[in-house]
C-alpha positions as CSV (number, residue, x, y, z in Angstrom):
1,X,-33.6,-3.6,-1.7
2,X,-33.4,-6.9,0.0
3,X,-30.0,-7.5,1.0
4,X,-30.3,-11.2,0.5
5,X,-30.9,-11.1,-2.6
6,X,-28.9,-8.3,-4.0
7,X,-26.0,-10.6,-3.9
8,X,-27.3,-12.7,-6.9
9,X,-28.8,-10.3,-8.7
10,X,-32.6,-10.1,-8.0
11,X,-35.0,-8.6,-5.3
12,X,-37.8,-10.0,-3.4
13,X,-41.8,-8.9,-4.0
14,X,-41.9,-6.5,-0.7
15,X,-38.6,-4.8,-2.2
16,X,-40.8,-4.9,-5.6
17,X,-43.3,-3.3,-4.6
18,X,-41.8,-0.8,-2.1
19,X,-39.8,0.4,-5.3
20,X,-43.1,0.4,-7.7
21,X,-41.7,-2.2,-10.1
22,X,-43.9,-3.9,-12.0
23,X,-44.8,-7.9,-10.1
24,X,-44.4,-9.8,-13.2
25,X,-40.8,-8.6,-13.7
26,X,-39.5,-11.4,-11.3
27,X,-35.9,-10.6,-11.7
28,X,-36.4,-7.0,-10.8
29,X,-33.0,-4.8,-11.4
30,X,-30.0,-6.1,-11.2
31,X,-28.3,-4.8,-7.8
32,X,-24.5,-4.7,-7.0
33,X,-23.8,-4.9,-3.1
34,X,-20.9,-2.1,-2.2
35,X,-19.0,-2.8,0.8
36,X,-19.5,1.1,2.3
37,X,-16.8,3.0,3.6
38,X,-15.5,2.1,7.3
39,X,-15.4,5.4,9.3
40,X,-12.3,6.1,10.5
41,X,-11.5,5.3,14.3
42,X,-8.8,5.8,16.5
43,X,-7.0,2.9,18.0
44,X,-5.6,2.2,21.5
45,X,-2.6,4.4,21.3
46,X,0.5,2.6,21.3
47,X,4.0,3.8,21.4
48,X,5.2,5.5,18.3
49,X,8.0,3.7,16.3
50,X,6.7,0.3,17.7
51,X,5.5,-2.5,15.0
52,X,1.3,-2.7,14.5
53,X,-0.4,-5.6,13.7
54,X,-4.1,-5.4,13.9
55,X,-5.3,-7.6,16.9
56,X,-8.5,-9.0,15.2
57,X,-10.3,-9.1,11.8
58,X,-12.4,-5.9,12.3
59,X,-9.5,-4.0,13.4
60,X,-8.0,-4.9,10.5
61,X,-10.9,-4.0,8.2
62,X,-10.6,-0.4,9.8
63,X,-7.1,-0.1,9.6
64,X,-7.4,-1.1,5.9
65,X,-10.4,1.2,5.4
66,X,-8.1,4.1,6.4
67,X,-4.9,3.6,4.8
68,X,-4.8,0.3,1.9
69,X,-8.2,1.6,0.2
70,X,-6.9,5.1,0.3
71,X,-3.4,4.4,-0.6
72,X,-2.0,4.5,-4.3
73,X,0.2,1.5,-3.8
74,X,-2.9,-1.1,-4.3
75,X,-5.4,-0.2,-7.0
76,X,-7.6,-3.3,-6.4
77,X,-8.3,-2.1,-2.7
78,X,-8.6,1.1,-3.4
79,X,-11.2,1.0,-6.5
80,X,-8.9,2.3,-9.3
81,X,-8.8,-0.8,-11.2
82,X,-13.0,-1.1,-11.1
83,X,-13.4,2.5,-12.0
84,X,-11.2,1.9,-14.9
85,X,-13.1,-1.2,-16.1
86,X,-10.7,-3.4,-16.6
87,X,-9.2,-6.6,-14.9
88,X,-6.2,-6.3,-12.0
89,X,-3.0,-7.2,-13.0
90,X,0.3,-8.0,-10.6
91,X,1.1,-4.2,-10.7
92,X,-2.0,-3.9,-9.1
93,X,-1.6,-5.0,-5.6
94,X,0.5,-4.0,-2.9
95,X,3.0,-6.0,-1.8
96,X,2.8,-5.0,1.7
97,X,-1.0,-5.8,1.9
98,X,-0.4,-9.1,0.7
99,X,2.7,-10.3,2.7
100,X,0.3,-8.5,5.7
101,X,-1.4,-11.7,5.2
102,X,1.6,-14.0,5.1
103,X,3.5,-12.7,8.1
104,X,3.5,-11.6,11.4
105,X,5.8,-8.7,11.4
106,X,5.2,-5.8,8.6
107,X,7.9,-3.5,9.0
108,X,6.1,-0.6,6.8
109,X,3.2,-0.7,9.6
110,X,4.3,0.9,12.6
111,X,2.4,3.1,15.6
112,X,3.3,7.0,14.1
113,X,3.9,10.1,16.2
114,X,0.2,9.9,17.6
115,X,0.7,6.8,19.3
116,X,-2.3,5.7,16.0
117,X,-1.4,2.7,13.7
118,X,0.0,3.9,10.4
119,X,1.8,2.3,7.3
120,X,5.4,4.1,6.5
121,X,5.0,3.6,2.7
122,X,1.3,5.0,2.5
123,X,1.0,7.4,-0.7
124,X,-2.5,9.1,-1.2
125,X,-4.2,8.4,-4.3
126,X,-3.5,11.6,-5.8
127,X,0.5,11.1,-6.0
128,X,2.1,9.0,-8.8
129,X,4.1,5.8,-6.7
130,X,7.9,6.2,-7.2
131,X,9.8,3.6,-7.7
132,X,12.9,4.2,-5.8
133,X,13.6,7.1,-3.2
134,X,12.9,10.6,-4.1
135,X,15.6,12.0,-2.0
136,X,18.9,9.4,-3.3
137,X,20.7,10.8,-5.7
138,X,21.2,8.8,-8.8
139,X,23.8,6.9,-9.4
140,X,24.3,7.5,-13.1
141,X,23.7,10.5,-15.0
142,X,20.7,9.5,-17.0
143,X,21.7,11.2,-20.3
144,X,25.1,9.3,-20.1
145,X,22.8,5.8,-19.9
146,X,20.6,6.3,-23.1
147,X,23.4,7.2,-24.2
148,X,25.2,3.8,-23.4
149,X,28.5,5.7,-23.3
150,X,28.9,4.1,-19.7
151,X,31.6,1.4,-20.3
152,X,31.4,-1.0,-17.5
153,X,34.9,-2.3,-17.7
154,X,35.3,-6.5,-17.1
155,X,37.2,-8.0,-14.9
156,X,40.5,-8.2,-16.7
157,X,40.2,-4.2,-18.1
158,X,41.1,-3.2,-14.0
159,X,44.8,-2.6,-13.7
């Protein structure tokens, strides 16, 4: 397939003919361009615990390769929305991501035990993304809040 012209949707006559389409359809098939998968890599190691920011745009393609388009948090980056067929809403994307291209300092990416760049808040596409912290305790019994038997007493009920 010529990769010029997969971009707007046609191929050129040697790609034609190399496939054994037929010359007089000029438009040929219509070809989507797939950005393939970035193998992963390892970084320049980098003591663990210290703050990452990727150093240049390919580095930050990798790092993104291996942990945004893997990651449950951004379903735009990592294909969910596009397999589903339907359009990205602001639920979508991760906030991380996109303040990692606000910012200078993103406290969630950080070098991890092996000295490699990692993001704290990474969950694999396979887990459901929590809202709040599995391991705090809630605050209110949530029986006693469907309930609404949780009086939340105003400022002149305190004596």
């Amino acid at each position: 397939m010529c990769w010029n012209k997969a971009r707007i949707g046609n191929t050129c006559d040697a790609c034609r003919d190399s496939m054994g389409l037929d010359p007089s359809d000029r438009a040929g098939p219509v070809a989507v361009f797939v950005q393939p998968k970035l193998p992963r890599v390892k970084f320049h190691a980098n003591k663990p615990g210290e703050s990452y920011m990727p150093c240049n745009g390919t580095e930050g393609e990798f790092f993104h390769s291996m942990w945004c388009e893997e990651c449950a948090r951004d379903k735009a980056m990592n294909g969910t929305v596009y397999r589903e067929g339907r359009e990205e809403t602001d639920e979508d994307w991760c906030e991380i991501l996109g303040r990692s291209f606000r910012e200078d300092a993103i406290p969630e990416w950080v070098y991890g035990a092996d000295g490699q760049p990692c993001c704290t808040q990474f969950v694999p596409m396979e887990q459901e993304v929590t809202a709040r912290c599995e391991h705090t305790a809630d605050m209110f019994d949530a029986e006693q809040t469907a309930s609404g038997s949780i009086h939340n007493a105003g400022p002149d009920e305190h004596a």
